[in-house]
TIVO-2410 file (N, C-alpha, C; in nm, 3 decimals):
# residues 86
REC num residu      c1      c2      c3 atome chaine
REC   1      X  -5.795  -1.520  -0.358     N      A
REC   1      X  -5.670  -1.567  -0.414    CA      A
REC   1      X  -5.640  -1.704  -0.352     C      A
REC   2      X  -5.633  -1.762  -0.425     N      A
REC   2      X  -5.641  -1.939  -0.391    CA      A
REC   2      X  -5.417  -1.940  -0.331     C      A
REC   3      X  -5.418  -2.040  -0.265     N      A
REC   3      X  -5.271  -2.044  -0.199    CA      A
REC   3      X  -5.169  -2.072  -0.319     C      A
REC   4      X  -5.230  -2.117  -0.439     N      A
REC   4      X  -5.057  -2.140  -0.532    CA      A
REC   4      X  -5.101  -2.006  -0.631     C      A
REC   5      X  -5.239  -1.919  -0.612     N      A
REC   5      X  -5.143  -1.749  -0.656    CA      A
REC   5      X  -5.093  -1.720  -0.560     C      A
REC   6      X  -5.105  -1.707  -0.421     N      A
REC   6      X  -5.038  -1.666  -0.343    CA      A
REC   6      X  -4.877  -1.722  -0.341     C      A
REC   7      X  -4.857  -1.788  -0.308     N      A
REC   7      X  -4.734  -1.873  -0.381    CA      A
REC   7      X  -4.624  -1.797  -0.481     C      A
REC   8      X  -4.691  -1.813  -0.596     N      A
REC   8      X  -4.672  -1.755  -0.734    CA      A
REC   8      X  -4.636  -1.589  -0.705     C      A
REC   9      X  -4.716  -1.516  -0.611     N      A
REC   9      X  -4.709  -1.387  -0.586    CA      A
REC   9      X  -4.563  -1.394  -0.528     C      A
REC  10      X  -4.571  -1.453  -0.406     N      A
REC  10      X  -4.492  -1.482  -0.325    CA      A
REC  10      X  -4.334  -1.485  -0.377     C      A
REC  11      X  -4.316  -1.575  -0.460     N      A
REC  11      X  -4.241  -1.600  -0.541    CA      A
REC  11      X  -4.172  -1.486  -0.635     C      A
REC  12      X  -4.239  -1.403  -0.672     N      A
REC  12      X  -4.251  -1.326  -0.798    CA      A
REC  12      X  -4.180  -1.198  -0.717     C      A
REC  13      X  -4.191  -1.162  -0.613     N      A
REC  13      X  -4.190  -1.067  -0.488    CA      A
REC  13      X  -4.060  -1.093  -0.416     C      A
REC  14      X  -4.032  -1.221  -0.428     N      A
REC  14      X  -3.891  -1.263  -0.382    CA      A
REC  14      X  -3.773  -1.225  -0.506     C      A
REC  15      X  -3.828  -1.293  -0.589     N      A
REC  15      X  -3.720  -1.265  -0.747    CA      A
REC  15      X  -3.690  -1.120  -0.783     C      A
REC  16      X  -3.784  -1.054  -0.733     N      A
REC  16      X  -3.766  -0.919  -0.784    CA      A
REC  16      X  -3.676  -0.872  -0.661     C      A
REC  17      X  -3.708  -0.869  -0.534     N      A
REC  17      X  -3.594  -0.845  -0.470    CA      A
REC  17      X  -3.462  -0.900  -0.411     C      A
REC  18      X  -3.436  -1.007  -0.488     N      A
REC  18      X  -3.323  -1.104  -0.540    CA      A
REC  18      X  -3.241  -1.022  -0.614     C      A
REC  19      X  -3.333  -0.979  -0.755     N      A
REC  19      X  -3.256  -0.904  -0.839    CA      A
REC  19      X  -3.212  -0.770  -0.828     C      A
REC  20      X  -3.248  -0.712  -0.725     N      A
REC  20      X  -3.228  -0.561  -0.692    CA      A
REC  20      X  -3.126  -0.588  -0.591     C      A
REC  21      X  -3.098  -0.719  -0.527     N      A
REC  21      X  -2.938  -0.717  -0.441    CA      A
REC  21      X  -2.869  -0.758  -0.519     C      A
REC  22      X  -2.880  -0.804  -0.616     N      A
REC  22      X  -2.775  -0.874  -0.740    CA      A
REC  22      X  -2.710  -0.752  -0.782     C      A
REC  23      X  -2.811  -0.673  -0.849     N      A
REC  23      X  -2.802  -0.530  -0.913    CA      A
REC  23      X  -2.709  -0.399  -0.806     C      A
REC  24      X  -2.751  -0.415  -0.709     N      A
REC  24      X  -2.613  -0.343  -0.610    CA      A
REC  24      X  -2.521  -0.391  -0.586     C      A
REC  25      X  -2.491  -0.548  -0.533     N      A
REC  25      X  -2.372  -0.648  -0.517    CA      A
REC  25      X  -2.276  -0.611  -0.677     C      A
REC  26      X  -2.331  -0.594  -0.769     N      A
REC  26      X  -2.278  -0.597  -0.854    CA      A
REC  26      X  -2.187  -0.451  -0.914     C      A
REC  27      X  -2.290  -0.341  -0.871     N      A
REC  27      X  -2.244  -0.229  -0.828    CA      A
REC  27      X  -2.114  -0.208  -0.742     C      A
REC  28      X  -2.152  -0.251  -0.642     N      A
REC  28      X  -2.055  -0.249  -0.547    CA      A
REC  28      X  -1.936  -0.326  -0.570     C      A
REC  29      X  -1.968  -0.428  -0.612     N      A
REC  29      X  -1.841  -0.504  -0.674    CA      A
REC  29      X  -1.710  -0.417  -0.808     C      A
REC  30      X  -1.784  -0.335  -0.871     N      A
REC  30      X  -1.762  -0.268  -0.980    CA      A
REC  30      X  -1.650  -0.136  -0.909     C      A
REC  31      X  -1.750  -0.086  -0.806     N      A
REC  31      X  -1.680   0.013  -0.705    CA      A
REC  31      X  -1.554   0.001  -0.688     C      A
REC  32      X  -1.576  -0.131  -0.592     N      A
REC  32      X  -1.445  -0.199  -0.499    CA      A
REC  32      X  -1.300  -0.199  -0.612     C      A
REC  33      X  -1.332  -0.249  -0.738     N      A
REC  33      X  -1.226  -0.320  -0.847    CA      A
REC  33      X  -1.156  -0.161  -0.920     C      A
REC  34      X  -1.259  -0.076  -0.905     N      A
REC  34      X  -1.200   0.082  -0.919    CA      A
REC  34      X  -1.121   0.083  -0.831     C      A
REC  35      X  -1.195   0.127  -0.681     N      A
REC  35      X  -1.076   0.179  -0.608    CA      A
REC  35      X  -0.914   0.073  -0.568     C      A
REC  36      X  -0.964  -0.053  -0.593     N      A
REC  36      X  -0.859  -0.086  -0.523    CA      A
REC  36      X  -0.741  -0.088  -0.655     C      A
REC  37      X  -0.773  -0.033  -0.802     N      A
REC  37      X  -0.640   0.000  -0.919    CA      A
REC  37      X  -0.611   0.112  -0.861     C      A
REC  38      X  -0.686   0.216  -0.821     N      A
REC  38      X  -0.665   0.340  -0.746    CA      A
REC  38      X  -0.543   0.327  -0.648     C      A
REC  39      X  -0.601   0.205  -0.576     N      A
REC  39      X  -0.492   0.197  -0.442    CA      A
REC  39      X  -0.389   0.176  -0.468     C      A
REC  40      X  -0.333   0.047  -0.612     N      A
REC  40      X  -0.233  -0.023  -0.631    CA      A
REC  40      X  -0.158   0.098  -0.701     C      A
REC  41      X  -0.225   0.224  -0.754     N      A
REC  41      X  -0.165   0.270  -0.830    CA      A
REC  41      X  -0.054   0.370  -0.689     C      A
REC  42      X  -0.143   0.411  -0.625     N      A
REC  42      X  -0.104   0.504  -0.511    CA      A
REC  42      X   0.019   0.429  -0.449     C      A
REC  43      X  -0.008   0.306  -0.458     N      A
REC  43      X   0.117   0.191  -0.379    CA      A
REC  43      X   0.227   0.218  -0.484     C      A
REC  44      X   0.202   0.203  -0.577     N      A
REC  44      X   0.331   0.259  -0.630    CA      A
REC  44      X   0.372   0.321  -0.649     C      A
REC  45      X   0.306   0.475  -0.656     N      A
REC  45      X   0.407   0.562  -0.675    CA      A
REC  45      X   0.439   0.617  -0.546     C      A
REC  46      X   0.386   0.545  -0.446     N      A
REC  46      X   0.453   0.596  -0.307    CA      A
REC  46      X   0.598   0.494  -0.273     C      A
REC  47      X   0.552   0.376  -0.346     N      A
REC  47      X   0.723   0.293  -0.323    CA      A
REC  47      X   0.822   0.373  -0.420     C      A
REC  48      X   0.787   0.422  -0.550     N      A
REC  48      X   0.892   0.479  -0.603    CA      A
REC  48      X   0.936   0.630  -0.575     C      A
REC  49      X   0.831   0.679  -0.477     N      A
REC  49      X   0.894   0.802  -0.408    CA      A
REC  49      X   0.993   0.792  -0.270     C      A
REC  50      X   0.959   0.681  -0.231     N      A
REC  50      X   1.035   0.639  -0.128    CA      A
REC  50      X   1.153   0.546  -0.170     C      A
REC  51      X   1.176   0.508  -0.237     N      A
REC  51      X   1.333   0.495  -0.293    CA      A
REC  51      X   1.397   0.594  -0.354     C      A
REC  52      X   1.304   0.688  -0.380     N      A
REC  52      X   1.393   0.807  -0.441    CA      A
REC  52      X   1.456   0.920  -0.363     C      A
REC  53      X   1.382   0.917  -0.212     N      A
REC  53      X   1.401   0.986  -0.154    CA      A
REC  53      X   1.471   0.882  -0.037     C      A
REC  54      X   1.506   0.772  -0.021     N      A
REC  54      X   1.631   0.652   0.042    CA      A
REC  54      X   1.752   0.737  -0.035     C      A
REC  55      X   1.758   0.703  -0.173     N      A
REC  55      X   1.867   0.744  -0.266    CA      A
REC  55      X   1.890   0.824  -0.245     C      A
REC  56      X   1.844   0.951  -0.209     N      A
REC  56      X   1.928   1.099  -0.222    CA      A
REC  56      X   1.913   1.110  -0.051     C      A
REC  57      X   1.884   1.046   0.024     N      A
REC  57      X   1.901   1.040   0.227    CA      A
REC  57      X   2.095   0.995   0.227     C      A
REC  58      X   2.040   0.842   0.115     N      A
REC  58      X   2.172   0.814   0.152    CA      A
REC  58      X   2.289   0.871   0.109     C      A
REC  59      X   2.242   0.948  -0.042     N      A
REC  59      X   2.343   1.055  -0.073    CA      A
REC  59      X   2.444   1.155   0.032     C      A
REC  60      X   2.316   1.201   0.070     N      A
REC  60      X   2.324   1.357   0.184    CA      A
REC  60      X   2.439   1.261   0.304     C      A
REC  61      X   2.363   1.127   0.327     N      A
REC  61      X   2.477   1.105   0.472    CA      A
REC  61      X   2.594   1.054   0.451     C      A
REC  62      X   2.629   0.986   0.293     N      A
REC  62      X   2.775   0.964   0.250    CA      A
REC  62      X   2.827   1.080   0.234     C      A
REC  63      X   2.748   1.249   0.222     N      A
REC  63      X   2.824   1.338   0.158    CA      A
REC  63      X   2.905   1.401   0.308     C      A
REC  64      X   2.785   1.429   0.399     N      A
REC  64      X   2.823   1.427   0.520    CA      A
REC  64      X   2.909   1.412   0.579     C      A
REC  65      X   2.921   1.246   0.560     N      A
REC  65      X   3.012   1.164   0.657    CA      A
REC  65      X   3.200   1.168   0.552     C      A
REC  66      X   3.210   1.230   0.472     N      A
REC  66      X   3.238   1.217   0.417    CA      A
REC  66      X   3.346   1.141   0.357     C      A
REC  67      X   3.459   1.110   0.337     N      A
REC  67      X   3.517   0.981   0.241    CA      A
REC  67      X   3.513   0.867   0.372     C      A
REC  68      X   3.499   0.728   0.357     N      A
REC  68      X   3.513   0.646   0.458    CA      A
REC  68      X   3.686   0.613   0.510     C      A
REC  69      X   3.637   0.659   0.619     N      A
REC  69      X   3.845   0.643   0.715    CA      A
REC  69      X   3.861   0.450   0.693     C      A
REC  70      X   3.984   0.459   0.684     N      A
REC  70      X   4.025   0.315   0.689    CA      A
REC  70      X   4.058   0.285   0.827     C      A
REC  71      X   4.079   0.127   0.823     N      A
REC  71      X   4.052   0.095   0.993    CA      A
REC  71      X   4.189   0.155   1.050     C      A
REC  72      X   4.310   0.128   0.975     N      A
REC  72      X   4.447   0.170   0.971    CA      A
REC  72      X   4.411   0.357   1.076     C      A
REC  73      X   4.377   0.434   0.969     N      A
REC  73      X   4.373   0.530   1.027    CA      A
REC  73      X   4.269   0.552   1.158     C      A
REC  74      X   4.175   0.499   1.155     N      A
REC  74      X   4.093   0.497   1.332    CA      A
REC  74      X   4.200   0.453   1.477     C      A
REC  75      X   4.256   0.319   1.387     N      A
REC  75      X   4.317   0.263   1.514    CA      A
REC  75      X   4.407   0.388   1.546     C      A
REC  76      X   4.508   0.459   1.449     N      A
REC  76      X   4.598   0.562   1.437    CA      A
REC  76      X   4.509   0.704   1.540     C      A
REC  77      X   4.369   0.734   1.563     N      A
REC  77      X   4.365   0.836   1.584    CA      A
REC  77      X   4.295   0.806   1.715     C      A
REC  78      X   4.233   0.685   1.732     N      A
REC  78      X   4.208   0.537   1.893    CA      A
REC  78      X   4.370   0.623   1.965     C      A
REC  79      X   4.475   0.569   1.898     N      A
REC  79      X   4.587   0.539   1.946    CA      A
REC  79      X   4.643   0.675   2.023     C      A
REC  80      X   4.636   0.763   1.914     N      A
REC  80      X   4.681   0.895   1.973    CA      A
REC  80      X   4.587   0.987   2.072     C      A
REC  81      X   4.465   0.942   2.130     N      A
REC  81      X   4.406   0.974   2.204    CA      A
REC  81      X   4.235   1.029   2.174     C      A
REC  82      X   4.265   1.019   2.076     N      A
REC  82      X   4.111   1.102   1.994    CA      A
REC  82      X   4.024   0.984   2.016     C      A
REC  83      X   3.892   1.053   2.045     N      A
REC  83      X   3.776   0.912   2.043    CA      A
REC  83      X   3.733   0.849   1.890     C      A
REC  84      X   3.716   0.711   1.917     N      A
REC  84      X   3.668   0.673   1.809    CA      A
REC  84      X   3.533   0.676   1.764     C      A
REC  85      X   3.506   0.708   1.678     N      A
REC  85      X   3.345   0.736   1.613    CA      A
REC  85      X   3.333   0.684   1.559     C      A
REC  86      X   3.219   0.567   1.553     N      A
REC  86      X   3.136   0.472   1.514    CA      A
REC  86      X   2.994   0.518   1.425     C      A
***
C-alpha cells in the first residue's frame, strides 16, 4: 500500500468516526432539549403550587390572627397594662 492509500485509508477511518460522534452529539443534544421542557414544565407547576399554597398560608394566618386591632386600641390595651403583641 503506497502512502496516499494509506492516507486515503487514513482519512476514510477518521470520517467515519467523525460521523459516529456527530451521530451521538446529536442524540444527546435531542435528549438534553427533552428533558430540559420536562424541567421547565416541573418549574411551573411547582411555582403555581407554591402560590397556591402562599394563598391559603396567608389565609389560615389572617384567619388566625384574626380582624387587625387598630393602633387606637393597642395603645388602649399598652395603656391599661396588657402586653403589646407585635
Amino acid at each position: 500500500m503506497t502512502n496516499i492509500e494509506q492516507a486515503v485509508k487514513d482519512i476514510q477511518d477518521t470520517l467515519v468516526v467523525i460521523a459516529q460522534i456527530e451521530k451521538r452529539q446529536s442524540a444527546m443534544l435531542r435528549e438534553h432539549a427533552e428533558h430540559r421542557g420536562e424541567l421547565l414544565e416541573f418549574r411551573r407547576r411547582t411555582d403555581r403550587n407554591l402560590a397556591e399554597i402562599t394563598g391559603k398560608l396567608n389565609g389560615l394566618i389572617g384567619y388566625v390572627a384574626g380582624p387587625p386591632a387598630t393602633c387606637a386600641a393597642r395603645l388602649n390595651r399598652a395603656v391599661s397594662g396588657r402586653s403589646l403583641a407585635i
